[in-house]
TORVO-510657 format. One record per residue (C-alpha): residue number from 1; x, y, z. Coordinates in pm, 1 decimal. Layout:
{i: NUM x: X y: Y z: Z}
...
***
This chain:
{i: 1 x: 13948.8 y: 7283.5 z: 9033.7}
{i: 2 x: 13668.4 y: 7527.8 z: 8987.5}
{i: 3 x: 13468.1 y: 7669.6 z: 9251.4}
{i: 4 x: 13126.9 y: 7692.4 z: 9205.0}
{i: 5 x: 12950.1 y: 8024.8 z: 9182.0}
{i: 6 x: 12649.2 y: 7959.3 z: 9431.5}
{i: 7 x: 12947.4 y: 7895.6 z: 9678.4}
{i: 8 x: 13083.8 y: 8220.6 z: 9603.5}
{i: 9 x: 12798.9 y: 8415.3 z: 9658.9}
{i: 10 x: 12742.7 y: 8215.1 z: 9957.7}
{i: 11 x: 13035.3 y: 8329.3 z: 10110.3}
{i: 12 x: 13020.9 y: 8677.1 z: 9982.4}
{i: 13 x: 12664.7 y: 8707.2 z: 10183.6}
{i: 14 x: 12797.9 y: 8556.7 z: 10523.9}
{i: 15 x: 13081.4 y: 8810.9 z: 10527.7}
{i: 16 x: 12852.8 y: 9083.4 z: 10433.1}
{i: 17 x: 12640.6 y: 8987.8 z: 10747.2}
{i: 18 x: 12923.5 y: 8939.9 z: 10963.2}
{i: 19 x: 13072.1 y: 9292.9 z: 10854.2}
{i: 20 x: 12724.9 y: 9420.5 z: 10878.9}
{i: 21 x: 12655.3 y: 9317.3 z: 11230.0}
{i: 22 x: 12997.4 y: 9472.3 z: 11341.4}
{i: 23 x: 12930.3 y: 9806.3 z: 11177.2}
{i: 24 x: 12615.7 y: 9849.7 z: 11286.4}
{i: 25 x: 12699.8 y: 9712.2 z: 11685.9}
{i: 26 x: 12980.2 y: 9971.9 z: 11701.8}
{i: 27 x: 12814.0 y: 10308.0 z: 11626.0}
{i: 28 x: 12768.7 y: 10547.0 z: 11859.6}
{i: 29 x: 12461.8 y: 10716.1 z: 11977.4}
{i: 30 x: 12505.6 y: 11029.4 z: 11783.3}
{i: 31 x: 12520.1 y: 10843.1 z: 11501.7}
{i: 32 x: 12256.2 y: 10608.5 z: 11466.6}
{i: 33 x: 12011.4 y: 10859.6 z: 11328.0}
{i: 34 x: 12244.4 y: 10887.6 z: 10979.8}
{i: 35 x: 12289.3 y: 10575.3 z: 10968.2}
{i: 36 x: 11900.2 y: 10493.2 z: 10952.6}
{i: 37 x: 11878.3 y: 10729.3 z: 10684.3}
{i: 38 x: 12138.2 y: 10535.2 z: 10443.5}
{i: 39 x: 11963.2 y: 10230.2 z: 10533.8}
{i: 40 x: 11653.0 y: 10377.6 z: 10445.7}
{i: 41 x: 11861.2 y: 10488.0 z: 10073.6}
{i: 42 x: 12001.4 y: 10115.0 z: 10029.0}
{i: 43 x: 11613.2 y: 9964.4 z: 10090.6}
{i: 44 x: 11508.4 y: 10238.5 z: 9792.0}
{i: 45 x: 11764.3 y: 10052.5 z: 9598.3}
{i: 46 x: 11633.0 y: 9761.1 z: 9701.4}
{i: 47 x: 11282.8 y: 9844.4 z: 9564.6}
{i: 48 x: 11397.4 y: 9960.0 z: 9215.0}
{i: 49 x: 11637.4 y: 9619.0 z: 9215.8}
{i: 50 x: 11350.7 y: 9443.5 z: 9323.2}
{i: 51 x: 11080.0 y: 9570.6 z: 9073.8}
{i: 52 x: 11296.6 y: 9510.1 z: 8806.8}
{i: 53 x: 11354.9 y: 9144.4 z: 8905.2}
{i: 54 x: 10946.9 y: 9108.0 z: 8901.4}
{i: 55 x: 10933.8 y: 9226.6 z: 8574.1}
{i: 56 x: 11213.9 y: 9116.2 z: 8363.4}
{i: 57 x: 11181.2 y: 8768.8 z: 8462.9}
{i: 58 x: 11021.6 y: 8525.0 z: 8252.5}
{i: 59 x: 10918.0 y: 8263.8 z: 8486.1}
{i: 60 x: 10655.3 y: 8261.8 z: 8813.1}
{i: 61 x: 10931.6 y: 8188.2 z: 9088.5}
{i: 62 x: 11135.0 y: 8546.3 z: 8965.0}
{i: 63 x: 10858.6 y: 8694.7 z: 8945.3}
{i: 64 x: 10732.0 y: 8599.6 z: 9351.0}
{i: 65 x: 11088.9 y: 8654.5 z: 9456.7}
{i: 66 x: 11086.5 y: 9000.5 z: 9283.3}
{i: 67 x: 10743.1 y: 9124.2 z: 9477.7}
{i: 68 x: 10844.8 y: 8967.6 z: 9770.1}
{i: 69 x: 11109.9 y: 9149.5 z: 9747.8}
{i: 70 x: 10893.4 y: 9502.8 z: 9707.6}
{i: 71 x: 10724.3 y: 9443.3 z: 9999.4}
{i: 72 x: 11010.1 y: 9354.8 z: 10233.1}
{i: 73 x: 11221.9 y: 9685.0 z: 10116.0}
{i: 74 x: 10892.8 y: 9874.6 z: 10155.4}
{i: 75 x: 10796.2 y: 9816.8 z: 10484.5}
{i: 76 x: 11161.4 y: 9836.6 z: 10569.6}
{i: 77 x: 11165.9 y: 10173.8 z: 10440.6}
{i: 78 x: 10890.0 y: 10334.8 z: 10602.2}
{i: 79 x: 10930.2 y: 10135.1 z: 10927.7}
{i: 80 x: 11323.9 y: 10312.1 z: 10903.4}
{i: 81 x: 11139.7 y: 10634.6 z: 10830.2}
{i: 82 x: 10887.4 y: 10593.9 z: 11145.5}
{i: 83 x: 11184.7 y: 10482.5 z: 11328.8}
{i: 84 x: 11430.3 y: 10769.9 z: 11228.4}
{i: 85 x: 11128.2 y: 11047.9 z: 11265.7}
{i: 86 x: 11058.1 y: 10935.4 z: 11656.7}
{i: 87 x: 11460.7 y: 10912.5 z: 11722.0}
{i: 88 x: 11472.1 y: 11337.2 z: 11582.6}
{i: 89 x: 11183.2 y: 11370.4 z: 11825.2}
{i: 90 x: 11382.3 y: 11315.9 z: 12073.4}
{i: 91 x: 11655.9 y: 11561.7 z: 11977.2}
{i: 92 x: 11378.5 y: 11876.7 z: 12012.2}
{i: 93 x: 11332.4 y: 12128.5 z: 12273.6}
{i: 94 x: 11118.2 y: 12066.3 z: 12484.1}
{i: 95 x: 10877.5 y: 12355.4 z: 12563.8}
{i: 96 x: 10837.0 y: 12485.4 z: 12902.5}
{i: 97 x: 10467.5 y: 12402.4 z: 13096.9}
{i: 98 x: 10274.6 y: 12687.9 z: 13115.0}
{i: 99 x: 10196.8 y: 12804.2 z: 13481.1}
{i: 100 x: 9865.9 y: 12736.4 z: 13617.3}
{i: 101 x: 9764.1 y: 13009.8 z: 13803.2}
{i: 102 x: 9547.9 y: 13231.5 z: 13600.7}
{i: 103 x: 9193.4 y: 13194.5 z: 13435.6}
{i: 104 x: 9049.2 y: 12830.3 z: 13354.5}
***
């Protein structure tokens, strides 16, 4: 008995988003800013996987899949960087209030 292929891969992807979901529930604080940043990496890979999709394919529906593909890893990339940029913010000193007691 064979097992077919679209099965496979559909199992593959459910495990992938149950291991996903535990990996990414059990981090720690300190280290959710890395881990943004290889998420931001893996959506880059994304892209290039994506673009090539788009234009290697021969047909209309590859070629839909492939931008819609673009566009999803893009604005997953620079939402991550927006995201990753506020969280460093949050990591700087603070400076100290200037007294008001002088000239104004």
């Amino acid at each position: 008995m064979e097992v077919s292929h679209t099965i496979i891969n559909l199992i593959i992807f459910v495990l992938a988003i149950y291991v996903g979901y535990h990996v990414v529930w059990t981090v720690t604080p300190a280290l959710h800013t890395p881990l943004m940043a290889v998420t931001n990496a893996i959506s880059a890979i994304i892209i290039i996987g994506a673009m090539l999709a788009a234009g290697l394919t021969e047909g209309p529906v590859g070629r839909i899949a492939g931008t819609l593909g673009v566009a999803l890893a893009a604005v997953n990339v620079f939402g991550g960087f927006m995201v990753t940029q506020r969280m460093l913010e949050m990591f700087k000193k603070k400076e100290p209030k200037a007294k008001s007691g002088g000239a104004a």
